[in-house]
N, C-alpha and C positions, 0 to 999 in steps of 0.2 A: 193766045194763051201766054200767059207770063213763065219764064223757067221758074223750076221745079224749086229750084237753091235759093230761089229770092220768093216766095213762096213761103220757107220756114219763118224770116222774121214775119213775114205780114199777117201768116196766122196765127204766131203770137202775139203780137199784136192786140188782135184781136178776140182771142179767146182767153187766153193768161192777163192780159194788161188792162182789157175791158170790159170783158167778159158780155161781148155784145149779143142781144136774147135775138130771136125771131121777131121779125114784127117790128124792128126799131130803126128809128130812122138816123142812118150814118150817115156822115157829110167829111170828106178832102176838102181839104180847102190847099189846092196846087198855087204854087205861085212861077212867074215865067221862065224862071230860073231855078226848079228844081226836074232832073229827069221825070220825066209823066209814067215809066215804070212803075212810079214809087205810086202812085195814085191809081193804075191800072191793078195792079198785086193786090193793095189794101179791097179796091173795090170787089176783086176775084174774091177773097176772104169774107168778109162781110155778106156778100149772097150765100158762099157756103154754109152761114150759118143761120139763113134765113132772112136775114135783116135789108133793107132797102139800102142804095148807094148809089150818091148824089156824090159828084164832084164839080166844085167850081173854080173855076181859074183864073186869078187876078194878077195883077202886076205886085212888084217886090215893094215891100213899104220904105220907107227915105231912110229910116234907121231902126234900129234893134230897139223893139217893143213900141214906135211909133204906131199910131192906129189905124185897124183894115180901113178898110173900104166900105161905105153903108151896106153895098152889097152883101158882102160878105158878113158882117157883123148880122144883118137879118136875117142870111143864112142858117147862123150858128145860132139863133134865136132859136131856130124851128127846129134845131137838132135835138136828139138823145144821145151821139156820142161823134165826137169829132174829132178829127185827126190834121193837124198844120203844119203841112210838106212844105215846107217856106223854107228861103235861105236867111231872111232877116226877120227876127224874132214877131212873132206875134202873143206871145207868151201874157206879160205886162202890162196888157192892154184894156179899155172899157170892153171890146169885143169880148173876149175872153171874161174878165168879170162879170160883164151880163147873163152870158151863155151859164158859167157854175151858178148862178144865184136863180137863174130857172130851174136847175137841174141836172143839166148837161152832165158830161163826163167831156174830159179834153185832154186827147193825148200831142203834146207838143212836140213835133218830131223836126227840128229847127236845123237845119244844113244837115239833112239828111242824104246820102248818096245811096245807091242801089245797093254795093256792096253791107251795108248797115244792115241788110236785109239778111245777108247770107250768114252774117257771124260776128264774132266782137260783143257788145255792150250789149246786145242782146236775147245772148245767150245766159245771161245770169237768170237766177229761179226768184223769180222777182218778190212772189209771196213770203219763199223760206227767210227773206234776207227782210221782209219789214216789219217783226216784231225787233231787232235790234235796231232798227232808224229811227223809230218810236220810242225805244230805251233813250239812245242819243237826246228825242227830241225832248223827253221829260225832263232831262239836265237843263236843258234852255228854261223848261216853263219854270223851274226851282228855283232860279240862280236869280244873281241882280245882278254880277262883273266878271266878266270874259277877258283874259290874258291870251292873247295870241303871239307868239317869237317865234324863231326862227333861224338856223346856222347863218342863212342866206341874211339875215339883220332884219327883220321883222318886227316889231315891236306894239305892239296893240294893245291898249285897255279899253271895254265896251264894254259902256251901262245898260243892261238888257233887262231893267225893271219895268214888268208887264209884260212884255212883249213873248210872248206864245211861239211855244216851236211843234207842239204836237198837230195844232190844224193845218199847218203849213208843211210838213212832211212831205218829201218826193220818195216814193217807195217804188214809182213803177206801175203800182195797183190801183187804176183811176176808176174812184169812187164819186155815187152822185153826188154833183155840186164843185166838182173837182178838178183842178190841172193837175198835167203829172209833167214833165220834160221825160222825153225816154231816147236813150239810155242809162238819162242820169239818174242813179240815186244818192239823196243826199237830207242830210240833215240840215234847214237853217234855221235863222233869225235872225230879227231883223233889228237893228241896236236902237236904241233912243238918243245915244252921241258916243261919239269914241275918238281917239285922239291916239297919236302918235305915228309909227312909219310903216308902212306896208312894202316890203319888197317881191315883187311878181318874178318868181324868174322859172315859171313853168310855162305861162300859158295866158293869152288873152284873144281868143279865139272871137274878135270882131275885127269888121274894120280889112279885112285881110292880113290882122299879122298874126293870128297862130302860135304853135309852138317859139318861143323865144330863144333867139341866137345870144341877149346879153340881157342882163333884167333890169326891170322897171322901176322905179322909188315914188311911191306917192307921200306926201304929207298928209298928213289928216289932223284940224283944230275944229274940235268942239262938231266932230259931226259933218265935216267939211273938207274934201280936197283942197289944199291951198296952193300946191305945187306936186308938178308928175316931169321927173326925169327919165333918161337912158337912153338918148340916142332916136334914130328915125322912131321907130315904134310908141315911144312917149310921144315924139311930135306929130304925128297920126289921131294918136288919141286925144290931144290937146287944140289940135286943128279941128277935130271933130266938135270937141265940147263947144269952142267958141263959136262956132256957127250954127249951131242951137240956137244961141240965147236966151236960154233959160238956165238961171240959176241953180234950181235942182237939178242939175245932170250931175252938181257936183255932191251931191247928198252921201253919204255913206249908210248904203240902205240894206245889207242884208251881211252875214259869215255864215259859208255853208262848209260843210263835211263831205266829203266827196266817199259813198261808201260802194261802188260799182265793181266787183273783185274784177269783172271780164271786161270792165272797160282801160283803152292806152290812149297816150295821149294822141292826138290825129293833125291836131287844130282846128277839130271843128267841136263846136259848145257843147253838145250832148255826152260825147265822147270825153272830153278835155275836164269837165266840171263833175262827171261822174268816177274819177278815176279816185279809188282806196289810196291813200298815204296823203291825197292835197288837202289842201281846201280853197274855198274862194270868198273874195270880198266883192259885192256886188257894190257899184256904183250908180243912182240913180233914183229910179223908183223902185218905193218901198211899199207900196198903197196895197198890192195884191200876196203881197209875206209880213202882213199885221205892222205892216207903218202905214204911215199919213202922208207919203209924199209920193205924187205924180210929175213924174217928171218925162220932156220927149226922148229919154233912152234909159238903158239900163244896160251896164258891161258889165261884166265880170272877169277878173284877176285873180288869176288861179296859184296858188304855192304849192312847190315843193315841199313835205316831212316839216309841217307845224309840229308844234306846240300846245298844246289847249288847256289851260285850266278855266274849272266853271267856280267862283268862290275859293278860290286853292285849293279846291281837286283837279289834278292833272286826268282828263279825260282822254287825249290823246296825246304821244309822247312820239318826237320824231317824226311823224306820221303814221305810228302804230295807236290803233284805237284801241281803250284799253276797257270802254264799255262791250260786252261778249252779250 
């Protein structure tokens, strides 16, 4: 039997965040580096509430949003609601696309630890809070130019014509056809091109470097990383990119709203990208948040107390959201 404390997240989980019936078929998807607790609890949860529970356990993929395993991807085929206890992102992925355009429901629980289980990010009332992230995301679907700054020197313009923030909502509440990240909730979209300087100095929660000791500086032309400073943690991130070799990792593919009241920062993604006052600039692929580019990863770079005007309305201010 799994304790009692870790127990609360997995049957919310479960019952609040997927609301899994009788009769339906759940699937873990463990990878070898996340405690098997976390897959033991979920599983515990899921019979409670009727439903069958399958877990299968693959090795870590090479990088954040690189793609499962056939295995696993056939797995989530046959699933009605899935859950990805992974340390390195399976989010991003054709697995994960396949799986929502059947049906599925998919809760991405990405550097998840046991303790997630017992308090923190997933304590927030996940339903009370997504008619405001859907407020949030109708500013995206209105707007054409996004303004992002920052004390920290931030400075961003992004053309956000077409590009849709209501389907892509992280609310928490995973609906058929749907990923959710959980803890995170957030608002994004995904730009068409943007340009100017990104200063990261909260959080880039891949990679192992976490909460930041000194911040980050990206360049951004025309939609494009051209240069990433600050010390070891940029040349972590730059070492990374290079050894891809693929062009697209340097994509400027998403700005999210981090609107999680009970989530802090940890250094791990769920926690770090849902936290109220940031936001983040996802770099990479943009294919599954209403862009067109697949790329082999997807980081995100998280700030401290933005800035946000949608068309020059100030929607959030320091990092007070001023959409209620």
């Amino acid at each position: 039997m799994v304790e009692e404390k870790l127990m609360y997240g997995a049957r919310r989980l479960v019952t609040q965040c997927t609301a899994v019936q009788p009769n339906e078929n759940g699937l873990v998807v463990l990878d070898t580096r996340t405690d098997p607790v976390i897959a033991d609890a979920l599983a515990q949860a899921l019979r409670e509430v009727g439903a069958t529970a399958t877990v299968i356990r693959t090795d870590s993929a090479k990088t954040d949003s690189g793609e499962a395993a056939p295995t696993v991807a056939a797995a989530m085929l046959a699933s009605d609601v899935i859950f990805t206890a992974v340390q390195v992102s399976l989010t991003h992925t054709e697995a994960t696309k396949a799986a929502c355009a059947a049906g599925a429901r998919v809760a991405a629980l990405t550097q998840w630890v046991p303790e997630m289980l017992a308090g923190g990010g997933i304590e927030a009332d996940f339903r009370a809070i997504e008619p405001r992230v859907l407020r949030v995301a109708a500013a995206w679907d209105a707007g054409s130019t996004v303004t992002v700054t920052s004390a920290a020197g931030t400075d961003m313009t992004l053309d956000i014509r077409g590009r849709l923030g209501t389907p892509h909502a992280k609310t928490g509440v995973v609906r058929r056809g749907t990923f959710h990240p959980i803890p995170d909730i957030e608002s994004p979209v995904s730009p068409v091109t943007g340009s100017g300087v990104i200063v990261c100095d909260a959080s880039v929660p891949y990679l192992g470097i976490g909460v930041l000791s000194e911040p980050l500086t990206l360049t951004v032309e025309d939609g494009r990383v051209v240069a990433i400073e600050g010390g070891p943690a940029a040349d972590v991130v730059r070492n990374s990119w290079e050894a891809l070799r693929d062009p697209n990792v340097y994509h400027l593919a998403e700005l999210g709203i981090g609107m999680n009241p009970s989530c802090r920062l940890t250094g791990r993604m769920l926690d770090d990208e849902g936290v109220a006052s940031t936001c983040h600039f996802g770099i990479g692929s943009s294919y599954t948040l209403g862009g067109d580019v697949k790329a082999k990863c997807h980081y995100d770079f998280v700030l401290h107390d933005p800035t946000i005007a949608v068309d020059g309305t100030t929607i959030m201010r320091a990092g007070e959201l001023l959409i209620q």
